[in-house]
KEGUPA-255901 format. One record per residue (C-alpha): residue number from 1; residue in one letter; x, y, z. Coordinates in pm, 1 decimal. Each point is the difference from the previous one (the first is absolute). Layout:
BEGIN
SITE/k/r/u/v/w
SITE/NUM/A/X/Y/Z
...
! end
This chain:
BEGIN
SITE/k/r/u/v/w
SITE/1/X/876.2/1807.3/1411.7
SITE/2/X/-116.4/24.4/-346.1
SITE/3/X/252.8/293.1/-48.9
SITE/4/X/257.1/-220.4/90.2
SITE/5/X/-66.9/-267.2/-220.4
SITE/6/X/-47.9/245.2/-307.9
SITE/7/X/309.0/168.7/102.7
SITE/8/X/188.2/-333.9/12.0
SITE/9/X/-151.3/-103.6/-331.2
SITE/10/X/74.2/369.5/-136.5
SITE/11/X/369.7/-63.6/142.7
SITE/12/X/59.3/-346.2/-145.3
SITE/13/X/-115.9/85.9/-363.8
SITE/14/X/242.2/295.6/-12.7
SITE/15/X/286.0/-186.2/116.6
SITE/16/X/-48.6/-327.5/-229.9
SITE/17/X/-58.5/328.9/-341.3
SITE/18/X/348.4/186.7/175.0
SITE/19/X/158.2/-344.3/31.3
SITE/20/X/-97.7/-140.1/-342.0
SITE/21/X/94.3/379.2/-132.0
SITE/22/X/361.7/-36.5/148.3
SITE/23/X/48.6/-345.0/-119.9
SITE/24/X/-123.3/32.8/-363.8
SITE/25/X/-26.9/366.4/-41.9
SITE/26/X/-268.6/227.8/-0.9
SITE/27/X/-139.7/-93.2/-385.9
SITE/28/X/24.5/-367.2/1.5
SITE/29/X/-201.8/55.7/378.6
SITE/30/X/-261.3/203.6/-196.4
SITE/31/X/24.6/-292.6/-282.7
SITE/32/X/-68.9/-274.5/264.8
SITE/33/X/-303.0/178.5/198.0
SITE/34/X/-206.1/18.6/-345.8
SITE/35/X/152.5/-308.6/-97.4
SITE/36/X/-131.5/-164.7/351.2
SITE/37/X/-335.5/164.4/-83.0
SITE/38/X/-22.3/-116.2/-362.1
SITE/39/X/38.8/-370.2/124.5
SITE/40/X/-235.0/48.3/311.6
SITE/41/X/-288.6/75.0/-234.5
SITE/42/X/89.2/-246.3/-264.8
SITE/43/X/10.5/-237.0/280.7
SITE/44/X/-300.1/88.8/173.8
SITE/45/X/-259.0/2.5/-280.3
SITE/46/X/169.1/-336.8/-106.8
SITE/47/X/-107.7/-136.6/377.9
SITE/48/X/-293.8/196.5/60.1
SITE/49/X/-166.4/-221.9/-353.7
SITE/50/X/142.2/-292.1/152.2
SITE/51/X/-189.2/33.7/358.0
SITE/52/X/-331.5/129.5/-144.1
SITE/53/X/24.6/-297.5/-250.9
SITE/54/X/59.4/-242.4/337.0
SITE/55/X/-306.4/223.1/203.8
SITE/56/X/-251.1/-66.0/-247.9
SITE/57/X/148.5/-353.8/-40.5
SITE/58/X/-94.5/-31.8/343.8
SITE/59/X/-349.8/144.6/2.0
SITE/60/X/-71.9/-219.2/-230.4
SITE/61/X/110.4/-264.6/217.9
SITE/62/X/268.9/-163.9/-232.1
SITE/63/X/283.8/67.4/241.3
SITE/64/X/64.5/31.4/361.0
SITE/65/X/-72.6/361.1/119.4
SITE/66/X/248.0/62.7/272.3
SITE/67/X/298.3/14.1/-264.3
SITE/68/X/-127.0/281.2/-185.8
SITE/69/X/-167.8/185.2/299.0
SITE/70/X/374.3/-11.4/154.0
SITE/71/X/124.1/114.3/-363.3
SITE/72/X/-223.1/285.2/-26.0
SITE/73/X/74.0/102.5/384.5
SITE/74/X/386.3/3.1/-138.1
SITE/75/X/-115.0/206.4/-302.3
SITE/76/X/-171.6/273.1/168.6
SITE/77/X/285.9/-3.3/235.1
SITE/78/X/284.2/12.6/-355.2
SITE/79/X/-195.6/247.2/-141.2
SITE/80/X/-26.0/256.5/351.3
SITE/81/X/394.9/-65.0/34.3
SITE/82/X/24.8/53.9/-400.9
SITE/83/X/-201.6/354.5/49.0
SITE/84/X/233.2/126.4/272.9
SITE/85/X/281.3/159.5/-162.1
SITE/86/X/338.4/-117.7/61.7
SITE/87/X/256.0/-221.1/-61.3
SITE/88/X/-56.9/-259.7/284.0
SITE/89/X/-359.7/5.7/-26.7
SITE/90/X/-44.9/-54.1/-339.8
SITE/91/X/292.0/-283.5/54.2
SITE/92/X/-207.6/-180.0/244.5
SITE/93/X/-298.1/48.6/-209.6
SITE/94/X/163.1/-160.2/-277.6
SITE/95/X/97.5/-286.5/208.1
SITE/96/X/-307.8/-64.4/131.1
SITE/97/X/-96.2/-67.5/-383.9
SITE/98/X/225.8/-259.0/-58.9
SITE/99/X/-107.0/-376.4/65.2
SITE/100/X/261.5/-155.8/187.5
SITE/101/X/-36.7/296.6/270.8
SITE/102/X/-396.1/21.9/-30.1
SITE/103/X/1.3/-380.3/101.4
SITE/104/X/196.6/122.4/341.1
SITE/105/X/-212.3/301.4/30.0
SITE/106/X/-330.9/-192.6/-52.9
SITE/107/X/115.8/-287.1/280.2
SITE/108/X/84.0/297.0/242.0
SITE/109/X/-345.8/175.2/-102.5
SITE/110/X/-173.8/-301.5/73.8
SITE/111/X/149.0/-86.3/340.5
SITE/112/X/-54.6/377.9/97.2
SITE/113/X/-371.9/-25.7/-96.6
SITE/114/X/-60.1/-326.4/183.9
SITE/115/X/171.6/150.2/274.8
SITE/116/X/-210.3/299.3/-4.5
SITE/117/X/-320.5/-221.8/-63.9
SITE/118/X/110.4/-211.9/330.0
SITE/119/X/18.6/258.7/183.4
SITE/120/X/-355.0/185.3/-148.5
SITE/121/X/-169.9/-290.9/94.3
SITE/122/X/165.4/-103.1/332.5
SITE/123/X/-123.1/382.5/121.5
SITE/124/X/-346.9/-38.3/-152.9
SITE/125/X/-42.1/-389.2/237.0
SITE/126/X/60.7/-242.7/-250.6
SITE/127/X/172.0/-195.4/132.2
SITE/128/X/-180.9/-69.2/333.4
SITE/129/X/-241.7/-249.5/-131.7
SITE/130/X/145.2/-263.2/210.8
SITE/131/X/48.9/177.9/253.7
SITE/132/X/-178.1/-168.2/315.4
SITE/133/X/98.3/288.2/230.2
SITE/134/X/-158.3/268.4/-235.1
SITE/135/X/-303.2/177.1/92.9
SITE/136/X/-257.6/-113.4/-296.9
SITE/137/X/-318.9/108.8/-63.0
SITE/138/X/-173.5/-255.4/-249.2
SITE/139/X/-349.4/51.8/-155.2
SITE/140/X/-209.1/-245.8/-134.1
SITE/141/X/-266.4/70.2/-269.2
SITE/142/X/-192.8/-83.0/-299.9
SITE/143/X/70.3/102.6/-342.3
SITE/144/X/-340.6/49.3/-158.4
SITE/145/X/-69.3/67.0/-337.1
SITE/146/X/-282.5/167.8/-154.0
SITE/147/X/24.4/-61.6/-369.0
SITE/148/X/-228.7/-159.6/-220.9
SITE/149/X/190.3/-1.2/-345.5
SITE/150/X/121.0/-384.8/63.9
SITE/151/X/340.6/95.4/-9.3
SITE/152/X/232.3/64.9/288.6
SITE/153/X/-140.9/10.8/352.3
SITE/154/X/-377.7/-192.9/-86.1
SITE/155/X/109.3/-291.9/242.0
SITE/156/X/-158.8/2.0/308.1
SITE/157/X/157.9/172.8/320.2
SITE/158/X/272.9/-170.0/197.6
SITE/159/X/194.7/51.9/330.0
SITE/160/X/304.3/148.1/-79.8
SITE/161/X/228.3/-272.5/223.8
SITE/162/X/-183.7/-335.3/-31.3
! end
């Protein structure tokens, strides 16, 4: 399977250089792959500043995390797809830097991670807390403390459901 897919990959990137080659000729093909490449990293150290700036914005707690997590997800992802040679990946990697399709991206990202969180936590039983035909085993306890620094855990013992 994985053959297949890098064959398919191999074949697609040869026929978009042959096409491009046989529309434009072979130097203005040659022009546009380093010109394609020039822009890529131009692009992508302009966004990777951006995100970083937005990441530490975030753990600081001045913004909203999931923007920039999703950002930097999309960034890793730009930058593998920049890496690859070729004409259609370093196209999609250079559309995955610009803002009107990162916004798409990011909403697809995030319904594809809550999807994959659903389904993480429907498999690990969280969802059965309601549940009146689920087999439950419940355990009652104390939480008891044995520090003496008057901080944290110094009040006396309690029953953990009272």
């Amino acid at each position: 399977m994985k053959r297949l897919v890098f064959l398919g990959y191999v074949a697609i990137e040869i026929a978009a250089f042959v096409g491009l080659t046989y529309a434009v000729g072979i130097l203005w093909a040659l022009v546009a792959t380093l010109a394609t490449m020039a822009i890529s990293f131009w692009l992508l150290r302009r966004r990777g500043v951006k995100v970083f700036r937005e990441l530490a914005q975030a753990a600081r707690g001045e913004v909203d995390a999931a923007r920039p997590a999703a950002d930097a997800v999309l960034l890793a992802l730009s930058t593998g797809l920049l890496i690859v040679p070729g004409l259609v990946t370093t196209a999609l990697g250079i559309l995955l830097l610009i803002k009107p399709v990162r916004a798409l991206a990011r909403m697809a990202l995030v319904a594809l991670g809550t999807r994959k969180a659903m389904t993480v936590l429907d498999r690990a039983g969280a969802f059965t807390a309601g549940c009146t035909n689920c087999e439950a085993t419940v355990v009652e306890g104390e939480v008891v403390t044995t520090s003496t620094s008057g901080g944290w855990g110094t009040a006396a013992p309690r029953r953990a459901l009272d």
